[in-house]
N, C-alpha and C positions, 0 to 999 in steps of 0.2 A: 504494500500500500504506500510504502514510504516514494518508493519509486515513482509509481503512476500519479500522488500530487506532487513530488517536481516537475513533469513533464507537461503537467496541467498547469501549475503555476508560469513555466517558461511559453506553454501557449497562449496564456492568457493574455501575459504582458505582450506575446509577439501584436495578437491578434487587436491587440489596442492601438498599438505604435501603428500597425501596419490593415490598416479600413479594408481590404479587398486589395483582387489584381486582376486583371485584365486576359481575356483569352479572345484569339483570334480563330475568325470561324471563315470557313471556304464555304458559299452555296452557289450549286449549278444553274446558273440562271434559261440560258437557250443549248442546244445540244445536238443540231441539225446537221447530219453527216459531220464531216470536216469541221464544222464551225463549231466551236465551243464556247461560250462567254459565261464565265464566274466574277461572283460577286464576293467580296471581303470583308467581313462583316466584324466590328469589334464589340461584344458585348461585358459589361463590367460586374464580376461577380464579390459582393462586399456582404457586410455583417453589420454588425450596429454596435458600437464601441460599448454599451452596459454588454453584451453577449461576453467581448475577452473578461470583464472584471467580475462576471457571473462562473467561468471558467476560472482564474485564478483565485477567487474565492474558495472554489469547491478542489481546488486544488490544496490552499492550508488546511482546509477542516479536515482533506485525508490527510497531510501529513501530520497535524496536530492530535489527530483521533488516531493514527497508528503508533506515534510517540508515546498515548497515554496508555495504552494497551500494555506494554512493555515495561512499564514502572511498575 
């Protein structure tokens, strides 16, 4: 447990500092023998800044609750 809230804590912060990123998409627009024309399409895929600190939250409570476990 100890492990998996670090790894949620280091998401959490990433996932704040860092809103979303960007993916590029190919769609086939006409496709008429020989002739081909595609389209480029950029769509932006992001989170809402409470989501990382909802994640690095639930990150100390496991490492804090697997810390208490062991005492």
């Amino acid at each position: 447990m100890k492990t998996l809230g670090i790894i949620l804590i280091i998401a959490g912060i990433a996932m704040v500092v860092i809103r979303g990123f960007s993916v590029q998409t190919e769609k086939e627009v006409v496709d008429i023998g020989p002739l081909e024309v595609n389209k480029k399409e950029n769509k932006w895929v992001g989170w809402p800044t409470y989501a990382g600190g909802i994640v690095a939250v639930v990150g100390v409570v496991l490492l804090v609750s697997g810390s208490k476990k062991r005492a």
